[in-house]
C-alpha positions as CSV (number, residue, x, y, z in Angstrom):
1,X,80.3,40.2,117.7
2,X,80.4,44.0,118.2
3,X,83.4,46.1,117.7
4,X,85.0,48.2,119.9
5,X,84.1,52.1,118.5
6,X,86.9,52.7,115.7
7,X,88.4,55.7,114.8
8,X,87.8,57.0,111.6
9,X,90.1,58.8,109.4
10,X,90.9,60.2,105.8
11,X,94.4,60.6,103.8
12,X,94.9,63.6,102.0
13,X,93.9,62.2,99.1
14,X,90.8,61.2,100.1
15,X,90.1,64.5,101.3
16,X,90.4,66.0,98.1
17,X,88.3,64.1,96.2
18,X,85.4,63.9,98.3
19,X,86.0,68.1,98.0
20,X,84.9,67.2,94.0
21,X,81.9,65.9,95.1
22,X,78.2,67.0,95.2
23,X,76.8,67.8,99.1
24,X,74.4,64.7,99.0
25,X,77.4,62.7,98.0
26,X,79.2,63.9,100.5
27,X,76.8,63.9,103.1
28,X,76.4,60.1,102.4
29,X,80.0,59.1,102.2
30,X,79.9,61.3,105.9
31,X,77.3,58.9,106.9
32,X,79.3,55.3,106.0
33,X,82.3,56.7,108.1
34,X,79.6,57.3,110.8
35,X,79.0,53.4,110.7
36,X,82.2,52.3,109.5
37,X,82.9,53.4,112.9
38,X,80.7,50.6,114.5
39,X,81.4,48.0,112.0
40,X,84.4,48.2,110.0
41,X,83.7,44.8,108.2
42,X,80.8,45.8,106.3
43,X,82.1,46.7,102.8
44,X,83.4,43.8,99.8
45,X,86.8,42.6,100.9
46,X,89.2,43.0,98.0
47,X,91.8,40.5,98.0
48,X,92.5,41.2,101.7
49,X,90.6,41.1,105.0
50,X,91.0,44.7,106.0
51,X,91.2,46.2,102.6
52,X,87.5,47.0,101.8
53,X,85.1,48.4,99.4
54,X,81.6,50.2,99.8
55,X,79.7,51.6,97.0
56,X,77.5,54.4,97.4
57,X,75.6,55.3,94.3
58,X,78.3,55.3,90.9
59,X,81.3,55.8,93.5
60,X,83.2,53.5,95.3
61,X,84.7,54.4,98.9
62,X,88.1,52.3,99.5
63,X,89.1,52.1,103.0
64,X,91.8,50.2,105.4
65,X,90.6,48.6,108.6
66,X,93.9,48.3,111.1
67,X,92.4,46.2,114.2
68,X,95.5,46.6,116.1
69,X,95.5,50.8,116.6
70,X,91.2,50.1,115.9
71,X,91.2,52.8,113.4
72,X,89.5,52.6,109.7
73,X,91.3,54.5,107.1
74,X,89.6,56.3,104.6
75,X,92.1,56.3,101.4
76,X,90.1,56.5,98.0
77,X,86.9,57.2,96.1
78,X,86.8,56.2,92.3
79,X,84.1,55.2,89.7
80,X,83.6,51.5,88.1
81,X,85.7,53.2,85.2
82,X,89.0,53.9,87.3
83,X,88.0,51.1,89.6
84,X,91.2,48.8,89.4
85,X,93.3,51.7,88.7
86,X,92.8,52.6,92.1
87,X,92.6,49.5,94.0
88,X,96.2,48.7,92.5
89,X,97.4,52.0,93.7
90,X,96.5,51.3,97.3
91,X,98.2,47.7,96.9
92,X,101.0,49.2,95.6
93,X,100.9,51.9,99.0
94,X,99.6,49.5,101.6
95,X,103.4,50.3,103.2
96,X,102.5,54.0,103.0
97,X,98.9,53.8,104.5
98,X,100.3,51.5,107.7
99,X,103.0,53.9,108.4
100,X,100.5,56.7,108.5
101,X,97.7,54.4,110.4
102,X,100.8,54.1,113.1
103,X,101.6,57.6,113.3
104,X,97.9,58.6,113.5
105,X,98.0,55.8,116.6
106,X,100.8,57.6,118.4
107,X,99.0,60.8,118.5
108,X,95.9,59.6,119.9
């Protein structure tokens, strides 16, 4: 089934560390929000539907996929090493990250 074109966004957070990162990583992790836009579903599920992992190289991109405002949230990039560190994290602010998906919603 195709998917309605999502929106695709980053938290703060995300923003700064994909700042730490080489060009080519960048460019690439540029690229996944390019087709996360088609086809949000694409990544490893982790634990929940719309809470998603890609791997690009040694990093991992974490991302939120909210159907109802059709937008993909970019939240996280880690390594294998701080891997469930930062999966926990975003569990612990899934709150945080749907508030901010419904804000982003009003605007648009």
């Amino acid at each position: 089934m195709p998917y309605m074109a999502y929106k695709v966004y980053t938290t703060p957070e995300f923003d700064s560390l994909l700042e730490k990162l080489s060009k080519p990583e960048q460019e690439r992790i540029e690229k996944l929000a390019k087709n996360l836009a088609n086809n949000p579903y694409q990544g490893k599920p982790l634990g929940i539907s719309f809470f998603r992992e890609k791997k690009i190289d040694d990093k991992r991109i974490y991302y939120l996929i909210y159907d109802e405002y059709i937008i993909v949230l970019l939240v996280s990039i880690s390594d294998k090493k701080t891997q469930q560190k930062t999966i926990n994290e975003i569990k612990i602010n899934r709150d945080i990250y749907m508030e901010l998906a419904q804000n982003i919603s009003k605007k648009n």
